[in-house]
C-alpha positions as CSV (number, residue, x, y, z in Angstrom):
1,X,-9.7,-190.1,-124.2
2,X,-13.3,-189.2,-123.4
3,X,-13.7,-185.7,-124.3
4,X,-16.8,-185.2,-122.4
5,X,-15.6,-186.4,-119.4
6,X,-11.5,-187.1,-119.4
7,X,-10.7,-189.5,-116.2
8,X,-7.5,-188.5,-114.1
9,X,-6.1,-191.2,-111.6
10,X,-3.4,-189.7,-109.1
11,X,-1.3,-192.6,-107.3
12,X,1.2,-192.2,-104.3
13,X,2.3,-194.7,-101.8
14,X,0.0,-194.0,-98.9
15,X,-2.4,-192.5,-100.8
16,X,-3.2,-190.2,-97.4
17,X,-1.2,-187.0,-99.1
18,X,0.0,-186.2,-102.4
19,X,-2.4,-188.3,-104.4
20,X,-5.1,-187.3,-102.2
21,X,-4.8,-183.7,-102.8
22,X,-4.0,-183.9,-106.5
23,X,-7.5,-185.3,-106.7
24,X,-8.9,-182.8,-104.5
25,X,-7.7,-179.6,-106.3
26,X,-8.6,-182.0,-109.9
27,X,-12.2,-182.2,-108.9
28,X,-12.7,-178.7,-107.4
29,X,-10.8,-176.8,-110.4
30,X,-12.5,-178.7,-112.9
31,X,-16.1,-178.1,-111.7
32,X,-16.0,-181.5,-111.5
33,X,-15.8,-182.0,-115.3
34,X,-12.9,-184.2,-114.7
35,X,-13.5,-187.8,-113.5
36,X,-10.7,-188.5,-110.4
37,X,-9.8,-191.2,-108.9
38,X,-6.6,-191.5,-106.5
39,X,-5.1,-195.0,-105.1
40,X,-1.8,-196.1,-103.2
41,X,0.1,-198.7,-103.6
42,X,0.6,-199.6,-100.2
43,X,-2.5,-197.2,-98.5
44,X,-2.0,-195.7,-94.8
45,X,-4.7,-195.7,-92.5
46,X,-5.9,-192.6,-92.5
47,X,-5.6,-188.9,-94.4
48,X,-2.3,-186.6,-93.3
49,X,-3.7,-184.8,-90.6
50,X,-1.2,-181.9,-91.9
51,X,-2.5,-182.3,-95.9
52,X,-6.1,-182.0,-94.5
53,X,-5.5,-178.9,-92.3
54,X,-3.3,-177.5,-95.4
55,X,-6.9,-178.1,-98.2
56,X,-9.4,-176.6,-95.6
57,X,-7.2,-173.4,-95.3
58,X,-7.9,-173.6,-99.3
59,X,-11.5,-174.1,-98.7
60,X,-11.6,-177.8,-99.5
61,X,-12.4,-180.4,-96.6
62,X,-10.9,-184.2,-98.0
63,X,-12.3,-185.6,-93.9
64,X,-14.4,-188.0,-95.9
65,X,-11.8,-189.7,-97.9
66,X,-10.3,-192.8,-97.0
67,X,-6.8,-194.2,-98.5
68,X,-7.7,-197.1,-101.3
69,X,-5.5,-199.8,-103.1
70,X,-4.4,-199.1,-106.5
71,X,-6.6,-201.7,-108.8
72,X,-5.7,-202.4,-112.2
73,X,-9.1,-201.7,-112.9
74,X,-8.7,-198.0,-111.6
75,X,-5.3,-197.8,-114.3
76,X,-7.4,-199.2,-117.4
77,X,-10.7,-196.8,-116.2
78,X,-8.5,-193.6,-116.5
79,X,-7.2,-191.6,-119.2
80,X,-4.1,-189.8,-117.7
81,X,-2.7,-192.1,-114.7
82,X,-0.5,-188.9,-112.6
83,X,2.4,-191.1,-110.4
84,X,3.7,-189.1,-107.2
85,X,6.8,-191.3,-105.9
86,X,5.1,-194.9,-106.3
87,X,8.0,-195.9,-108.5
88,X,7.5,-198.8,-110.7
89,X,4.4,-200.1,-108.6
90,X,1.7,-198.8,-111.2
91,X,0.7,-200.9,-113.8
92,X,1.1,-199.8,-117.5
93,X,-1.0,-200.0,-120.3
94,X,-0.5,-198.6,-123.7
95,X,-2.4,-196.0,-124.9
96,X,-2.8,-194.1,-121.6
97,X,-0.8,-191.1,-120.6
98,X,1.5,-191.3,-117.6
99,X,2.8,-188.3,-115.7
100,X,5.6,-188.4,-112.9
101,X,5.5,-185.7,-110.8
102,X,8.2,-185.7,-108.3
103,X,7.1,-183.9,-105.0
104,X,8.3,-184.0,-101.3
105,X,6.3,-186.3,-99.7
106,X,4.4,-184.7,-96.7
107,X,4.6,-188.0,-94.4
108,X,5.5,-187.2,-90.7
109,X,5.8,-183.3,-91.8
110,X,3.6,-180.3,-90.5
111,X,1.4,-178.2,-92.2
112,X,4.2,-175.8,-92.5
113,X,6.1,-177.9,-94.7
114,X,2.6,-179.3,-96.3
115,X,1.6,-175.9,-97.9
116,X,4.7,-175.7,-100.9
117,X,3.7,-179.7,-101.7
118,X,0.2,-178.2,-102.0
119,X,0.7,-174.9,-103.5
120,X,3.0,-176.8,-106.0
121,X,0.0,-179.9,-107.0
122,X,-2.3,-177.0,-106.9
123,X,-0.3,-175.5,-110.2
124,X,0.4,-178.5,-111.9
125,X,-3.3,-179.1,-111.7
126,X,-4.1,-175.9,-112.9
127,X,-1.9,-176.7,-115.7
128,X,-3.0,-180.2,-116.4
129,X,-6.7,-179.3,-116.7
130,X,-5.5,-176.8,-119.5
131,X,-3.8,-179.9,-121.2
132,X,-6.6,-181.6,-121.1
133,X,-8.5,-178.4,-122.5
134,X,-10.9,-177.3,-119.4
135,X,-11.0,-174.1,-118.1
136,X,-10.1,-173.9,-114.1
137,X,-13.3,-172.6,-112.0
138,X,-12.0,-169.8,-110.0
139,X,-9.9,-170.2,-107.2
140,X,-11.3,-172.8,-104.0
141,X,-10.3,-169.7,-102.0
């Protein structure tokens, strides 16, 4: 792992939700020490309407981002490859580090229901940047 400038790829289905905001709270938390990527294996359209609205209450706008195709090239660029209900879809390749985190998946649900998926990838993130031995920035909001 680079330790000047670790690489984190976060991979859902859509890639319009989960993996979206586990980047999203990555980069912002880390100062943007962390490298982040995020990919689905089978991308929708567009962002969640209801995971956007849930980020800007935290202060981060994601209205730029568009869904993208998990690549093996985005796998063998990062160090820790984060799966969020994508199953067996990502590829493997020894001598990365995979993480699983099951979470509900916000498709089709309001921003009611969005704010414990994000509130709960918010922590982990938190967590995962102590892992990988960088200090969170204060608080988005």
């Amino acid at each position: 792992m680079d330790t000047e400038r670790p690489s984190v790829l976060f991979v859902c289905i859509h890639n319009a939700g989960r993996s979206q905001m586990g980047a999203a709270y990555t980069h912002h938390l880390s100062g943007g020490r962390v490298e982040v990527r995020s990919a689905g294996s089978a991308p929708a359209d567009s962002i969640n309407p209801a995971v956007r609205e849930a980020l800007l209450e935290d202060g981060i706008d994601i209205s730029a981002e568009k869904p993208k195709i998990l690549t093996t090239e985005a796998v063998e660029a990062s160090d820790v490859v984060i799966t969020m209900g994508c199953g067996d879809t990502c590829p493997y390749f020894p001598g990365k580090r995979y993480l699983d985190w099951t979470l509900d998946d916000p498709a089709g649900q309001g921003v009611e229901a969005v704010r414990p998926i994000r509130d709960e990838i918010k922590a982990r993130v938190r967590t995962l940047l102590g892992e990988l031995g960088i200090d969170p920035v204060d608080d988005v909001v």
